[in-house]
C-alpha positions in Angstrom: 80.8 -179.1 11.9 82.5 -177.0 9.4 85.0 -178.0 6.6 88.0 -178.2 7.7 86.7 -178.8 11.6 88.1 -181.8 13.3 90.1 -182.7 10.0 94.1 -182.3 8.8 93.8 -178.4 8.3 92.2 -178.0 11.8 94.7 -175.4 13.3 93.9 -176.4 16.8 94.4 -180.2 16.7 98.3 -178.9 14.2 99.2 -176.9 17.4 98.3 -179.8 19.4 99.8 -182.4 17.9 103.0 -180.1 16.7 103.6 -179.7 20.7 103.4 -182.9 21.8 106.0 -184.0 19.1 108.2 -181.2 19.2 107.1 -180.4 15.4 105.9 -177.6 13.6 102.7 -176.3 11.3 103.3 -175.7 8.1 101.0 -174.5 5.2 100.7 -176.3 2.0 98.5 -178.9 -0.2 98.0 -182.3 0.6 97.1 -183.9 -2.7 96.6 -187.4 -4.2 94.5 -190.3 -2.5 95.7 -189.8 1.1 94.4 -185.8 0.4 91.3 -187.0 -0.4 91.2 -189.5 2.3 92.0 -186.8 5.2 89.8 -184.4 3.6 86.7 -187.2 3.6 87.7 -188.0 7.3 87.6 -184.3 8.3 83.5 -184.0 6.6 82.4 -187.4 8.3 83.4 -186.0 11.3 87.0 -188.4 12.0 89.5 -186.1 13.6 92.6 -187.0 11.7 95.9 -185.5 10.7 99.0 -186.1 8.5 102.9 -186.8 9.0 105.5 -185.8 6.9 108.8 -186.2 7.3 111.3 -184.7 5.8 114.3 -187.1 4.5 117.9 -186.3 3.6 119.5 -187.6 0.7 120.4 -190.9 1.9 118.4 -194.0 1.2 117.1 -195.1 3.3 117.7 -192.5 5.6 117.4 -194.2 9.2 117.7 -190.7 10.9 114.3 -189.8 9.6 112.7 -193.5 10.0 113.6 -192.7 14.0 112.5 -189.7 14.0 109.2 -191.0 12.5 109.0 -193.8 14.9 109.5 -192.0 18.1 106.5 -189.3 16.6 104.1 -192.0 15.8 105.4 -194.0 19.1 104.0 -190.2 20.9 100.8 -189.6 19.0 99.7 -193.5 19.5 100.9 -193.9 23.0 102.3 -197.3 21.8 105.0 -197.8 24.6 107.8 -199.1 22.1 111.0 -198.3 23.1 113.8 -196.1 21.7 115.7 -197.6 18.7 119.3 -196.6 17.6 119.9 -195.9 14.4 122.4 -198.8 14.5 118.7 -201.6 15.4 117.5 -199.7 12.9 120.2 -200.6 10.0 120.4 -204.1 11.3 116.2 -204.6 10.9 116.2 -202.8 8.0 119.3 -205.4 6.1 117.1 -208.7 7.8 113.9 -207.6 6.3 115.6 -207.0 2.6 117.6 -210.4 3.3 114.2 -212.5 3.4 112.5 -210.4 0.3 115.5 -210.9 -1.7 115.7 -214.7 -0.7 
């Protein structure tokens, strides 16, 4: 197996992921621990890949967490259902309720 075979930078498992969640391949440097973690994954032979989503400039902004579900929800054939962002506001204000009390 080559570098880069089977791992994040793969461009056949990108184009194959990237169709099955409507996404799209784009170039650039993953750095930092989870770098290092994909790139380790990708020599020991794991196939793997990264997600990034891009936010707007509210926080938190629930238009991206449901975008991020529903991808995740795809690649992991999970079977949860669609959320609104509306479930999602209401989740997100009960879980910062019980940390803050």
């Amino acid at each position: 197996m080559s570098v880069g075979e089977g791992s994040s930078t793969d461009r056949s498992n990108l184009e194959k992921y990237a169709k099955l969640v409507e996404g799209h391949v784009y170039s650039g440097q993953i750095v930092g621990a989870v770098g290092i973690l994909m790139n380790l994954a990708g020599l020991m032979g794991m196939e793997n890949m990264g997600m990034l989503i891009e936010v707007g400039e509210s926080t938190p902004d629930y238009y991206a967490c449901r975008r991020a579900v529903w991808v995740l929800n795809r690649l992991a054939n999970l079977g949860l259902e669609d959320v609104t962002v509306d479930e999602l506001m209401r989740s997100y204000a009960r879980a910062v309720a019980r940390l803050e009390s």
